[in-house]
C-alpha positions in Angstrom: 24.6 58.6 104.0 23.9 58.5 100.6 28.3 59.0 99.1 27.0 59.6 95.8 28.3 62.9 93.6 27.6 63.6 90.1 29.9 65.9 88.6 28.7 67.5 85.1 31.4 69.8 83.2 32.2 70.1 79.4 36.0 70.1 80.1 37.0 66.1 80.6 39.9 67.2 82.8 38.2 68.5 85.4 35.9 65.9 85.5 38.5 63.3 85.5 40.4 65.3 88.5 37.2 65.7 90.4 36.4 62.0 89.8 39.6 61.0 91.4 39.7 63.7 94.2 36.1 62.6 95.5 36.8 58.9 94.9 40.4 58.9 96.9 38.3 60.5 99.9 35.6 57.5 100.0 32.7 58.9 97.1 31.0 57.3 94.4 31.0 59.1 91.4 29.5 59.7 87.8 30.6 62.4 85.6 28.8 63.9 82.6 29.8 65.8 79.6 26.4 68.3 79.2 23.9 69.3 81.5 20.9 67.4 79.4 22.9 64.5 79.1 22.9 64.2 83.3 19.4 65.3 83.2 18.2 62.0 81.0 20.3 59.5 83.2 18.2 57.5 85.4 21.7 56.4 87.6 21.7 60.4 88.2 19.1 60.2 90.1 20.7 58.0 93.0 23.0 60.8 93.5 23.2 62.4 97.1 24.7 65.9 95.2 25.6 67.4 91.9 29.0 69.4 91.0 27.4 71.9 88.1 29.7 73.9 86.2 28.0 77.2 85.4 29.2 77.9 82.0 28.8 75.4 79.4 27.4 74.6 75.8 23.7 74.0 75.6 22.6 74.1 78.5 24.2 76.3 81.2 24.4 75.1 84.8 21.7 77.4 85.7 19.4 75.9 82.9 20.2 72.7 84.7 19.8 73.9 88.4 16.1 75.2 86.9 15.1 72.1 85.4 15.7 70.3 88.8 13.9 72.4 90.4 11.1 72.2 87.4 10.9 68.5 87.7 11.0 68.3 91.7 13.9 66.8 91.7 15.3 67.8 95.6 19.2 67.3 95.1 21.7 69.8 96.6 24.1 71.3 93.9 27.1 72.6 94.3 28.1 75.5 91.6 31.5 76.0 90.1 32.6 78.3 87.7 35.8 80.3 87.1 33.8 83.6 86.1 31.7 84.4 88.9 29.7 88.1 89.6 27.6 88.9 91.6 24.2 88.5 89.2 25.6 85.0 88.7 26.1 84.0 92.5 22.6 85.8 93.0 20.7 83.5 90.7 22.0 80.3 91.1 21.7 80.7 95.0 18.1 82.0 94.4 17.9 79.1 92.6 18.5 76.9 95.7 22.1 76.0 95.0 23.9 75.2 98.6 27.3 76.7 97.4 29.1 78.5 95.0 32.9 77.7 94.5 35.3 79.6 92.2 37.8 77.7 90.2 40.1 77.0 91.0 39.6 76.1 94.4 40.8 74.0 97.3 40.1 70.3 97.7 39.4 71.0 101.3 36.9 73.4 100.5 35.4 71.2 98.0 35.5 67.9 100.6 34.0 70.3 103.0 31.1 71.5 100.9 30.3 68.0 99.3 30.2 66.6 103.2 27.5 69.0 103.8 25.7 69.0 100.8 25.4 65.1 101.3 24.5 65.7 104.8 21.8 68.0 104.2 20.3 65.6 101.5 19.5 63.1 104.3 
């Protein structure tokens, strides 16, 4: 099973803290800053999943989700945001994402959902 997880977020601590979390439980990770700057990185593509934050500057995670899905690129992604509503959850899952998780949220929830995300991706 591919144990790769990108995690893209504008705030560096939540990056760092995801980073550690996913790496303590046996996950490879890269993190990134911006949504375009994870979208130009070749070693993103090797990823078996992607943590998106949903609100961020330039692009926002459902720009990014729309641009995978634009360039056929078939990776699971896992939402998070700490303002969720119900037009929000609506596009990003009509989008394809697998999951939606409000911050802040559980690291069993979040082991849980990257286990199947990775799963799926097989």
């Amino acid at each position: 099973m591919n144990r790769w997880v990108c995690i893209v977020d504008d705030d560096a601590s939540v990056r760092k803290s995801l980073a550690n979390l996913l790496r303590s439980a046996g996950f490879e990770t890269l993190s990134f800053a911006a949504g375009d700057v994870f979208l130009g990185s070749e070693l993103a593509r090797q990823a078996g999943c992607v943590l998106l934050d949903l609100k961020m500057p330039g692009m926002s995670g459902l720009q990014v989700q729309r641009e995978l899905v634009r360039q056929g690129w078939c990776l699971p992604v896992i939402c998070m945001s700490a303002h969720w509503d119900d037009g929000a959850v609506h596009a990003v899952m009509g989008a394809g994402a697998q999951a939606c998780l409000g911050k802040p949220f559980s690291e069993e929830v979040l082991l849980k959902v990257v286990e199947e995300a990775l799963a799926g991706s097989q």
